[in-house]
VOGU-3710 file (C-alpha; in Angstrom, 3 decimals, decimal comma):
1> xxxxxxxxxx> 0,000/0,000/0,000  1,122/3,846/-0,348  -0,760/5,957/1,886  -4,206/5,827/3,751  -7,143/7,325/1,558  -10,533/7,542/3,392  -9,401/5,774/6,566  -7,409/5,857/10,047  -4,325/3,977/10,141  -2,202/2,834/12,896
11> xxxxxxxxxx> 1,684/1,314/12,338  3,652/0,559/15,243  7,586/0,604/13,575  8,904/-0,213/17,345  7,832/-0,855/20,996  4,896/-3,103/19,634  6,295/-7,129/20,478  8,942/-5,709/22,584  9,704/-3,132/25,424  11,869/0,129/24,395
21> xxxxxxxxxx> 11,964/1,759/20,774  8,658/3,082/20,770  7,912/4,544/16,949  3,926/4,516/16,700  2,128/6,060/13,179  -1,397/7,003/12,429  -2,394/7,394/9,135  -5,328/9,552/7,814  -6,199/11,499/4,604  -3,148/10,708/2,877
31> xxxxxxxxxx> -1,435/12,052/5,759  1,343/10,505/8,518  1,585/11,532/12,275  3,932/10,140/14,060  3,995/9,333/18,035  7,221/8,780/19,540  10,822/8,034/18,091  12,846/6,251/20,699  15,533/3,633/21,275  16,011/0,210/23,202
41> xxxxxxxxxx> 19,768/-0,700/24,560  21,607/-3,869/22,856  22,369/-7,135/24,479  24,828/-9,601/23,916  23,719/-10,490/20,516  24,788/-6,819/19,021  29,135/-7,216/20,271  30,484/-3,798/20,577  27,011/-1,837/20,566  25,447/0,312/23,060
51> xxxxxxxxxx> 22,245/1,845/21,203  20,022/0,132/18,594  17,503/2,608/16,708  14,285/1,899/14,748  14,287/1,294/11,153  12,130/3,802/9,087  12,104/2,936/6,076  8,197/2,512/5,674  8,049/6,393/6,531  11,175/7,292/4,936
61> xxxxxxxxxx> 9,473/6,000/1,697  6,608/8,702/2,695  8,177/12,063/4,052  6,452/14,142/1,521  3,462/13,369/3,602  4,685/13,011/7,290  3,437/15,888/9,053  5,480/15,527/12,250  6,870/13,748/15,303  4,425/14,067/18,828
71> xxxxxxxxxx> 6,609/13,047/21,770  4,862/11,818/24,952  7,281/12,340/27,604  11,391/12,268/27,591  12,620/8,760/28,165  15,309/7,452/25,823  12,724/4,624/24,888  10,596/7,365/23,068  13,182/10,379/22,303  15,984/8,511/22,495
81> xxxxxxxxxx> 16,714/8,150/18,427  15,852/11,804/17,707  19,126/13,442/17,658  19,760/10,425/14,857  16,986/10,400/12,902  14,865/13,061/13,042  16,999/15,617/11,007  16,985/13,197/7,724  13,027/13,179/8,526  12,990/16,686/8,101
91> xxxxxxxxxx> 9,374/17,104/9,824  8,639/19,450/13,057  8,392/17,793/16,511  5,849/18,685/19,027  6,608/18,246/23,221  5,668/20,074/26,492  8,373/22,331/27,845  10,167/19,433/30,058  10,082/16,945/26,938  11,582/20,055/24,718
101> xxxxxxxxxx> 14,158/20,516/27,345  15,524/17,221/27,042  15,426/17,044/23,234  17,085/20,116/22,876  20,054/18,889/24,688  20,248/15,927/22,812  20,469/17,342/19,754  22,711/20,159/20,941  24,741/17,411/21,411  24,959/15,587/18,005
111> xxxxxxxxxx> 25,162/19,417/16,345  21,799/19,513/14,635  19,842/22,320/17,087  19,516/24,308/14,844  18,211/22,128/11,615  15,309/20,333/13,511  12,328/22,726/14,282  11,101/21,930/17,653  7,750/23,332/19,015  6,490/23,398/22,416
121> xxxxxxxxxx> 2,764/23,078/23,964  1,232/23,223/26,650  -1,049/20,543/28,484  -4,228/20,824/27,257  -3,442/23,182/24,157  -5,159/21,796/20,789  -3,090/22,127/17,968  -3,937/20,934/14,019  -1,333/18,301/12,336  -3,420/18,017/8,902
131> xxxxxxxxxx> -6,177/15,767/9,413  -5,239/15,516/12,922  -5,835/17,304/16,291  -3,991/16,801/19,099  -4,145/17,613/22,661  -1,657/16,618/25,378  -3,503/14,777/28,735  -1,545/15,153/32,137  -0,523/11,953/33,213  1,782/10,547/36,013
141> xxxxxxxxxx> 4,668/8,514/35,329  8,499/8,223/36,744  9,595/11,328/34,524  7,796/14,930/34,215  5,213/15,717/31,760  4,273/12,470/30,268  1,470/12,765/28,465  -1,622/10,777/27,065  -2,194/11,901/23,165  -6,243/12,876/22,687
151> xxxxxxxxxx> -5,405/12,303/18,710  -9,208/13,564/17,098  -9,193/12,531/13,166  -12,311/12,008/10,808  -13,190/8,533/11,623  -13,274/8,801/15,496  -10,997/10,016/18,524  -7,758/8,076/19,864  -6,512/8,074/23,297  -3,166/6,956/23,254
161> xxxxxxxxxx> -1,704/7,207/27,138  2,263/6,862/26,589  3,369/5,742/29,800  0,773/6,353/32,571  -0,113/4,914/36,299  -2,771/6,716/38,502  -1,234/8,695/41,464  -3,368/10,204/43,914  -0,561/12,185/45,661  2,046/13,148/42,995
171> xxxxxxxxxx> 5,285/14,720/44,061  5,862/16,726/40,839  3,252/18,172/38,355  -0,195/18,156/38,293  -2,004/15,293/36,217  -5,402/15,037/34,884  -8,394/14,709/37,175  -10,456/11,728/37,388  -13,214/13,998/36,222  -11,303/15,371/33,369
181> xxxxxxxxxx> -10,330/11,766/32,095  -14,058/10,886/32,889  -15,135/13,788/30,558  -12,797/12,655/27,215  -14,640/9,303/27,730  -17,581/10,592/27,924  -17,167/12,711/24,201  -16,299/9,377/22,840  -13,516/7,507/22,665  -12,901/4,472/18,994
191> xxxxxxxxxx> -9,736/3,289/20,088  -7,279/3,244/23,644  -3,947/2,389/22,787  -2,386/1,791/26,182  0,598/0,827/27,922  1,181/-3,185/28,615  4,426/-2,873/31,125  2,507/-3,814/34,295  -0,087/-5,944/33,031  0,311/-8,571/35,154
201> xxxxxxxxxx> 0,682/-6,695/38,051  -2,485/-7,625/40,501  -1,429/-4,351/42,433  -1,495/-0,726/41,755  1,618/0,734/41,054  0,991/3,019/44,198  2,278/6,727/45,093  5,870/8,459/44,707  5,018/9,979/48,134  5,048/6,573/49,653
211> xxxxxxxxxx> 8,167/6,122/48,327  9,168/8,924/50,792  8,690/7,396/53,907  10,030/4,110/52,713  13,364/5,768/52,002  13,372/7,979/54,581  13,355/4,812/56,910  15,934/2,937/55,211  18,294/5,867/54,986  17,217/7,061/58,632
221> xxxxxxxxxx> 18,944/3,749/60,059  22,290/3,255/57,779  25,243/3,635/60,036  27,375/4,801/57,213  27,827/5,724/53,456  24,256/5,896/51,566  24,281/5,876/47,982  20,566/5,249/45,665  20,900/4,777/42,659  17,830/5,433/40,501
231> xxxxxxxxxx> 16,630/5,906/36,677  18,275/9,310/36,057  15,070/10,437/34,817  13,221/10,117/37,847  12,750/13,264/38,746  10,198/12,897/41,561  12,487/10,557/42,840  14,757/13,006/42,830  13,083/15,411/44,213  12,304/12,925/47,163
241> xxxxxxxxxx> 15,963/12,248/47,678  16,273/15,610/48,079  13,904/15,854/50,903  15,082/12,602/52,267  18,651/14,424/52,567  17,330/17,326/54,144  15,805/15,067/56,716  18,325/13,022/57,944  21,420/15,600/58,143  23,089/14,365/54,850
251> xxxxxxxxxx> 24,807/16,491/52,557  23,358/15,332/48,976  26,314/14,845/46,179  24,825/13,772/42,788  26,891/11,769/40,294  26,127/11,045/36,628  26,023/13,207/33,713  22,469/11,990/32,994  20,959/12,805/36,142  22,894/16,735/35,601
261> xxxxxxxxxx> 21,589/17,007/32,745  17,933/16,075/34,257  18,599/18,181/36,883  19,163/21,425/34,522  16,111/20,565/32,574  14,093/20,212/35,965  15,482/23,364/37,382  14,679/25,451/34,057  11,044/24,123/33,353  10,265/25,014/37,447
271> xxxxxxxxxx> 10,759/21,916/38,944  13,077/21,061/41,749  12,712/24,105/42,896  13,678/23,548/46,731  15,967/20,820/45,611  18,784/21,032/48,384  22,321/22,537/46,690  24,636/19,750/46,297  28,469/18,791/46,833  31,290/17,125/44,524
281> xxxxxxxxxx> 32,800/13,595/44,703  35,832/15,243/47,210  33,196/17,295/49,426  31,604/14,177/50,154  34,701/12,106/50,895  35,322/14,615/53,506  32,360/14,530/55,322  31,471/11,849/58,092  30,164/8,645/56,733  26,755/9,254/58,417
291> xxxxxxxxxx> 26,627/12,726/56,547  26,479/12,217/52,861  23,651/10,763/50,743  24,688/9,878/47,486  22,735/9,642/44,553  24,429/8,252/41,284  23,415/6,815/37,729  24,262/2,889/36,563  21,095/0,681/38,874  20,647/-1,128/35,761
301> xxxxxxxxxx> 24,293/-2,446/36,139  25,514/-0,276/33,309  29,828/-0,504/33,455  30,615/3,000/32,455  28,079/4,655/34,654  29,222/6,188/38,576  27,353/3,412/40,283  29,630/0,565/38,342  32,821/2,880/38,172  32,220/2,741/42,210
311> xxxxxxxxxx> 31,757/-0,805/42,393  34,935/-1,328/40,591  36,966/1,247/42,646  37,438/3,635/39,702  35,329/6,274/40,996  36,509/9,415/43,626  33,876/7,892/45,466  34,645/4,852/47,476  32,495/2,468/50,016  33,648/0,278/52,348
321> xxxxxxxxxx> 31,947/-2,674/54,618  28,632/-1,218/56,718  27,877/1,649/54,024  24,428/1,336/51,972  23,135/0,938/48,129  19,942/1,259/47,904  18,503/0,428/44,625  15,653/1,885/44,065  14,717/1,263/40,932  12,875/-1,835/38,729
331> xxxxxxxxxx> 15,401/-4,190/37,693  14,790/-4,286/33,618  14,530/-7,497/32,110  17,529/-8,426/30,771  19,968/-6,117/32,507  20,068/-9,477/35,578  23,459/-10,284/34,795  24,826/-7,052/34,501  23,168/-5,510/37,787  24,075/-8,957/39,832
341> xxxxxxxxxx> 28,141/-8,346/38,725  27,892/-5,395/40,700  26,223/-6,339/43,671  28,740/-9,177/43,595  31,902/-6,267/43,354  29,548/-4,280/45,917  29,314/-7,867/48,323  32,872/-7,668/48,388  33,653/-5,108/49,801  31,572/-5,514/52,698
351> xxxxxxxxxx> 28,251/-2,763/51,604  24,834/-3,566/52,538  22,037/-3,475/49,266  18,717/-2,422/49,597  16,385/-3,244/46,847  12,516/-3,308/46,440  12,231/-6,579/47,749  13,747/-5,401/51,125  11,892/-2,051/51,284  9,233/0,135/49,820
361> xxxxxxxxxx> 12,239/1,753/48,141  10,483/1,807/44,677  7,194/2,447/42,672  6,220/1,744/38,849  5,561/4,301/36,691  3,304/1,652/34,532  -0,103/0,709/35,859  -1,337/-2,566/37,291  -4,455/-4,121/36,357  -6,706/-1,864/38,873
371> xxxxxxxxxx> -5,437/1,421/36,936  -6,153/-0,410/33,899  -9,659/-1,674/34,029  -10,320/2,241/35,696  -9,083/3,806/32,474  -11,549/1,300/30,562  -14,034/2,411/32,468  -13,065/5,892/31,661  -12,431/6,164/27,898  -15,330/3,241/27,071
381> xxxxxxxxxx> -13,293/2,961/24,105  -15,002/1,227/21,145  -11,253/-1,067/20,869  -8,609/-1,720/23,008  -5,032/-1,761/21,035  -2,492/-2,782/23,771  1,103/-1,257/22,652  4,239/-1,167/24,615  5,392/-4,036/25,719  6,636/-7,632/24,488
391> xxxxxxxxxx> 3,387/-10,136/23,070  3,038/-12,020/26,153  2,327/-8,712/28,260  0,234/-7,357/24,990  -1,860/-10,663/24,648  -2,628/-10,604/28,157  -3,969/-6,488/27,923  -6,268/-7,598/25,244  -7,471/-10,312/27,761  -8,406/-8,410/30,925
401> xxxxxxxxxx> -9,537/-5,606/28,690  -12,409/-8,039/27,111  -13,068/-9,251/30,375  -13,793/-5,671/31,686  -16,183/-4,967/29,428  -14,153/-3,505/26,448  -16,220/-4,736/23,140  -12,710/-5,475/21,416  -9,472/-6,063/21,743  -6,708/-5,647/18,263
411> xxxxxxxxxx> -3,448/-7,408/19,311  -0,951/-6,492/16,541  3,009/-5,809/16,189  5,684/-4,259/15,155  5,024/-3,450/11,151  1,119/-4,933/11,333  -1,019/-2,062/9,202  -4,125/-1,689/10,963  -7,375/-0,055/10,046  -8,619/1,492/12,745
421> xxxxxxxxxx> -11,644/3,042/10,493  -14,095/2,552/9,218  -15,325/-0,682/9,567  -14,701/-3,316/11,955  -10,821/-3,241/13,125  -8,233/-5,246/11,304  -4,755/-6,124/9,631  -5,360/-4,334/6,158  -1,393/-5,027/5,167  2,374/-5,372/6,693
431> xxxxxxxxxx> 5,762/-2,424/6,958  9,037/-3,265/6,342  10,553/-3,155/10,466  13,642/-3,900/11,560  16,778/-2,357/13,953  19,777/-0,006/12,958  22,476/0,237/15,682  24,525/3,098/16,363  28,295/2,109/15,884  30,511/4,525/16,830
441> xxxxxxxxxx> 29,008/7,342/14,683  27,707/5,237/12,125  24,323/3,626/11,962  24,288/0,424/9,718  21,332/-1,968/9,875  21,596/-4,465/12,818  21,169/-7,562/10,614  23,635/-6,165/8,004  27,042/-7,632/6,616  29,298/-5,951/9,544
451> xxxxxxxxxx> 27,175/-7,305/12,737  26,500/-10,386/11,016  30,705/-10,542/10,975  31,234/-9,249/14,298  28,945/-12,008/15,912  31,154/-14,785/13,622  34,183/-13,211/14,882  32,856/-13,811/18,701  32,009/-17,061/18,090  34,377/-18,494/15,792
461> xxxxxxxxxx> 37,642/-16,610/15,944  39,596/-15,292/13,005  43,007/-16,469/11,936  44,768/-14,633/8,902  47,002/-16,018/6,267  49,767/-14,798/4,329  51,255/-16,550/1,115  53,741/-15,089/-1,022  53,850/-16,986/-4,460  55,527/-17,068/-7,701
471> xxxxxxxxxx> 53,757/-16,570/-10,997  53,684/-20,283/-11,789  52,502/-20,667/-8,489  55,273/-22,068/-6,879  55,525/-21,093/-2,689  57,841/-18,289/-1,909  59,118/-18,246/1,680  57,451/-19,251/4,460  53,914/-18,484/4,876  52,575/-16,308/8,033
481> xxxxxxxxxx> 49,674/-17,263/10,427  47,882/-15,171/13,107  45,123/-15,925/15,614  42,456/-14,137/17,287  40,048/-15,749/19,436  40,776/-19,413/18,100  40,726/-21,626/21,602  44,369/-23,524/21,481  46,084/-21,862/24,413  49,334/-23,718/25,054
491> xxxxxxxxxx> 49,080/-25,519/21,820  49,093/-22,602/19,925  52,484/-23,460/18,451  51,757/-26,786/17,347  48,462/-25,868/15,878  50,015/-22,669/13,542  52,971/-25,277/12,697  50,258/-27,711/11,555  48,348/-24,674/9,524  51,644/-24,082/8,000
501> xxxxxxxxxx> 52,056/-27,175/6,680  48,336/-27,121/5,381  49,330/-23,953/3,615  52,118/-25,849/1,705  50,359/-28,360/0,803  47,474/-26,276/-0,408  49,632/-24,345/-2,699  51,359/-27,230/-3,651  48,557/-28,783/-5,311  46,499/-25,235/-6,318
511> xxxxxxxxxx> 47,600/-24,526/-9,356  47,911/-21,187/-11,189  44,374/-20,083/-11,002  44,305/-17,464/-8,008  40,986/-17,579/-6,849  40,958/-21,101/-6,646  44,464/-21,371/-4,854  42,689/-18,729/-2,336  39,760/-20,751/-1,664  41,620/-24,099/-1,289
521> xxxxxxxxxx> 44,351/-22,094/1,312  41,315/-21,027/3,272  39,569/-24,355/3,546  42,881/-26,291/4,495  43,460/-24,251/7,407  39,969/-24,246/8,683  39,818/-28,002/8,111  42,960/-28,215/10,577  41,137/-25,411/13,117  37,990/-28,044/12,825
531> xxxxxxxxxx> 40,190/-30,668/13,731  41,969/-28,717/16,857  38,685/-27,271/18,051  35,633/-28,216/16,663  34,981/-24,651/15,833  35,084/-23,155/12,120  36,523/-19,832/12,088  36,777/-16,926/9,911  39,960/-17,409/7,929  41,089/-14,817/5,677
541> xxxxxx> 43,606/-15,222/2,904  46,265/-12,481/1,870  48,208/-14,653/-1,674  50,671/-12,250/-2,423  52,397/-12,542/-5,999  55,615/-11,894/-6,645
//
């Protein structure tokens, strides 16, 4: 298909099948809007790669009639690919004042400021997108200013929350009112597309100001050190670190260039306004050990961040046995290996961890099923699209949402073309999805020819050959052989002397026909690495002719 005629379309190019790299697109009138643009964080299956990005082709094929970007709130799993992408996309993006903040720095940082238009509106302001109108909804979450979407179009009115929980005592900002959500219900809602996270959460997520006490009990009875380490983007947290500092008699020293850059943001879009003034890494080392509260980036067990860099004694700041972690933060799925190496480095040395499961050190910024079957009874919507989250936690949305009482439910993911309108709800077609990575400062596509090579390379190993040869062929000198990676230890000697001789031989026999001798070097020595190791490495082949 090309573009939507007489109809509402929805696309999900990321986040939809998976948590992270949330790209969402509504189509209407021959028109694109899209909601969101973030990243997710590589594993172990992307070597030497930090940051994997959406693939846009399906939109890039359409620019001419993308009419902008719509960003919900400022985590990296919904802004996180702008200061990549959304320069080539060319189109205007549209946040509230926090969300801007953030962006802005981002892109200050890559250099492109000033060539990406970047528009800010206030909660509850309607503004026109083509065919579209949209209205940012107050909601709470673990970051200022996320916002639900109120998306009106021809065919019927979306409510798309972002990331949402209900909090009836929020420590920053000022969500919508049960009566106001009540009221955009009330004017009709066709379709909710809501957050999966915490769907099978019996619980509600519960308050940030409950949080308060919680950490103002666990940090009122450490003897020495305290350091929490939170999501940097936390800012409520934040905020209730700072009044958890002021309470117990602790200078507060902050650590992480993420959490000063969301504390700049905060401070300049009137948040944190009473947030206590703060010391360095060497202020704090000075201090008594019952007088400093530290808070620091790297819970999810992140190497380079202060939190891991502390762990591993590369930090100004040190702790010894009897000072306090407290982690208090959701452990991502995922990211179990990585935070457990530093509580093991942590165990070590002697400090005491706090984590959720310990204390109420911790709430969700995604709701549990009570929040959810209240915002069905809200928004009445005529379909339930669950987005956000991988197919288990999506399949089980559309589930409890048809047993409260929704009349449908529209599972779909990444690169399913839906038609939201008119008619009946359903898969009209399929986008071409995928993942780019960010390598270095290139972005290649994460199934492409030099990840695809990198992952051989861990695996397998990679042992280069050198042959110098005459122009009938015959063997000049004695050929060279490298390793890297190939598992022979203490028998490397024997095992390049055996290569050798499989080099000989090979040119021995080749013949004058280059590409062939090439082929028939490489296969010898693999055939000998087979034999040595069972494994069948990369071998490359340098014939040199003289």
């Amino acid at each position: 298909m090309t573009n939507p005629k007489k109809e509402l379309l929805f696309v999900a190019l990321g986040g939809s099948g998976e948590i992270g790299m949330n790209v969402n697109l509504y189509g209407c009138q021959g028109k694109w809007l899209m909601v969101d643009c973030g990243i997710t964080f590589a594993d172990p299956a992307y070597p030497g790669i930090d940051v994997i990005l959406p693939d846009l082709q399906f939109i890039e094929e359409r620019l001419d009639d993308l009419i902008g970007i719509v960003l919900t709130h400022g985590h990296e799993d919904h802004i996180g690919a702008l200061p990549y992408l959304a320069e080539d996309l060319g189109v205007p993006l549209y946040a509230t004042a926090f969300t801007a903040g953030l962006i802005r720095g981002k892109l200050e940082e890559e250099g492109n400021a000033d060539r990406v238009k970047l528009h800010v509106k206030r909660p509850g302001e309607p503004f026109d997108l083509g065919p579209f109108g949209v209205q940012f909804v107050p909601m709470s979450h673990s970051i200022p200013e996320a916002s639900a979407l109120l998306i009106d179009t021809p065919y019927g009115r979306i409510f798309h929350t972002g990331d949402w929980k209900l909090d009836a005592a929020p420590v920053l900002g000022n969500p919508a009112t049960t009566e106001q959500l009540a009221a955009i219900g009330d004017a009709g809602i066709l379709a909710l597309v809501c957050d999966s996270t915490n769907v099978f959460n019996p619980e509600a997520s519960g308050s940030e100001s409950d949080v308060l006490l919680g950490l103002m009990d666990t940090i009122g009875k450490a003897k020495g050190r305290v350091l929490v380490t939170s999501f940097a983007s936390n800012a409520a947290r934040l905020h209730t670190l700072g009044e958890v500092a002021r309470e117990t008699g602790r200078a507060l020293c902050v650590q992480g260039r993420s959490l000063d850059r969301i504390l700049k943001v905060a401070r300049a879009t009137g948040y944190l306004k009473n947030f206590p003034e703060t010391i360095d890494a060497e202020a704090a080392m000075r201090l008594p050990r019952n007088k400093v509260l530290i808070v620091a980036t790297g819970g999810q067990g992140e190497e380079r961040a202060a939190l891991g860099r502390v762990a591993n004694g590369q930090h100004p700041i040190s702790l010894d046995a009897g000072d306090t972690v407290v982690f208090s933060s959701k452990q991502i799925p995922g990211n179990e290996v990585a935070i457990g190496r530093i509580q093991n480095q942590l165990a070590a040395k002697g400090v005491v961890m706090v984590t959720d499961r310990q204390a109420h050190v911790h709430v969700s910024g995604h709701p549990g099923r009570p929040e959810l079957a209240q915002m069905y009874r809200w928004m009445k919507p005529e379909v339930l699209m669950p987005v956000h989250g991988e197919m288990r936690h999506l399949m089980e949305q559309a589930r409890f949402g048809l047993s409260e009482g929704v009349p449908q439910a529209l599972v779909q993911t990444n690169g399913d073309i839906v038609r939201l309108a008119p008619g009946d709800p359903q898969k009209v077609g399929h986008a071409v999805v995928g993942r780019l990575v960010l390598d270095g400062d290139v972005i290649l596509p994460g199934d492409g020819a030099t990840i695809n090579e990198r992952r051989k390379l861990s695996l397998f190993g990679q042992i280069s050959v050198a042959v110098a040869v005459g122009k009938n062929g015959a063997l000049l000198g004695q050929p060279q052989v490298q390793l890297q990676g190939i598992p022979v230890e203490e028998d490397r000697d024997p095992f390049v002397a055996e290569a050798i001789d499989a080099v000989v031989e090979a040119v021995r026999s080749g013949g004058r026909d280059r590409a062939k001798l090439r082929d028939s070097v490489r296969l010898s020595v693999r055939r000998v690495a087979t034999r040595w190791t069972g494994k069948k490495p990369i071998v490359d082949v340098l014939l040199i002719e003289a």
